[in-house]
C-alpha positions as CSV (number, residue, x, y, z in Angstrom):
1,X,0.0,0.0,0.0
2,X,1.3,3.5,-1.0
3,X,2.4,5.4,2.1
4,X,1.1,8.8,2.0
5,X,1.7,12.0,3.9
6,X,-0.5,11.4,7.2
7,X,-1.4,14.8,9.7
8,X,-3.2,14.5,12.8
9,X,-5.3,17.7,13.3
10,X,-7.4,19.0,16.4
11,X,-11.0,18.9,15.8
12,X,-14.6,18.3,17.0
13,X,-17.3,19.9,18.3
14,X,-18.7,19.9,22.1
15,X,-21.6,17.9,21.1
16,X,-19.6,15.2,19.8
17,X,-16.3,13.2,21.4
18,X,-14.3,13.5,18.4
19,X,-10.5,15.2,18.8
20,X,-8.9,14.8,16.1
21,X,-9.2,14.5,12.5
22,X,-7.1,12.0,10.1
23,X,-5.7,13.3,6.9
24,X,-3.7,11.8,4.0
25,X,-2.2,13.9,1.6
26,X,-4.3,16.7,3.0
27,X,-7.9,15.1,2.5
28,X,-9.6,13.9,5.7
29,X,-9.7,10.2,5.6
30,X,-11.3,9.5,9.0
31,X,-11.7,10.6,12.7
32,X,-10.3,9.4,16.1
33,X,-12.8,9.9,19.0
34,X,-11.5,9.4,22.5
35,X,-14.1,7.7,24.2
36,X,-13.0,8.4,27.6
37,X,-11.0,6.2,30.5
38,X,-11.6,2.4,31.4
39,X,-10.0,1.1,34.7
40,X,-8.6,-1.5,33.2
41,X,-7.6,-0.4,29.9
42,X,-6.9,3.4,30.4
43,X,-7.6,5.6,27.8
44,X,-10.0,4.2,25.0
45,X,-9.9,5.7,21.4
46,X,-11.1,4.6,18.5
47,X,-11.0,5.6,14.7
48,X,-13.9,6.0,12.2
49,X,-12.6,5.9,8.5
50,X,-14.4,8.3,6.9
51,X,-15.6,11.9,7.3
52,X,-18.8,10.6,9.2
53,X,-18.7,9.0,12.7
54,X,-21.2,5.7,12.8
55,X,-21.6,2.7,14.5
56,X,-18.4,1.0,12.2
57,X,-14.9,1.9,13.7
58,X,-12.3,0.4,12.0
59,X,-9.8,-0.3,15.0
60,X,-10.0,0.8,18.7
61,X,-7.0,1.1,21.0
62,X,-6.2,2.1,24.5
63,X,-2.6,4.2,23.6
64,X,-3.0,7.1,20.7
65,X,0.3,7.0,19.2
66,X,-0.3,3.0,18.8
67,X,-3.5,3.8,16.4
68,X,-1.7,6.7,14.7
69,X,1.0,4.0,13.5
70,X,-1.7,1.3,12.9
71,X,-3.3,4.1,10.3
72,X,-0.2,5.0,8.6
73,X,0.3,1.1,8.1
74,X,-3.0,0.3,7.4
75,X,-4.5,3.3,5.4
């Protein structure tokens, strides 16, 4: 798979959980949403390919920087 230019850039709203926005060669491929804390896992995030958040994540992990290198390797 062709390894693109990946950013990770602050957004959301307050009415949704989203923080930031995933971008490949400048065009938003997807959102990661930090769901919050679990006591056993820690932090829980989770990314949504596309530009709309539904039901269908497409990989959930409890340490950010861990995602961030699953999406560069699997995006």
């Amino acid at each position: 798979m062709s390894q693109g230019q990946f950013t990770f850039v602050a957004a959301g709203t307050r009415a949704e959980p989203s923080k930031i926005e995933v971008r490949k060669d400048g065009r938003a491929i997807g959102r990661i949403l930090h769901l919050g804390e679990s006591p056993h896992e820690g932090a829980i995030f989770q990314f949504h390919k596309g530009i709309s958040i539904t039901l269908n994540e497409s990989a959930q992990y409890s340490d950010l920087e861990e995602l961030k290198n699953w999406i560069r390797e699997t995006q």
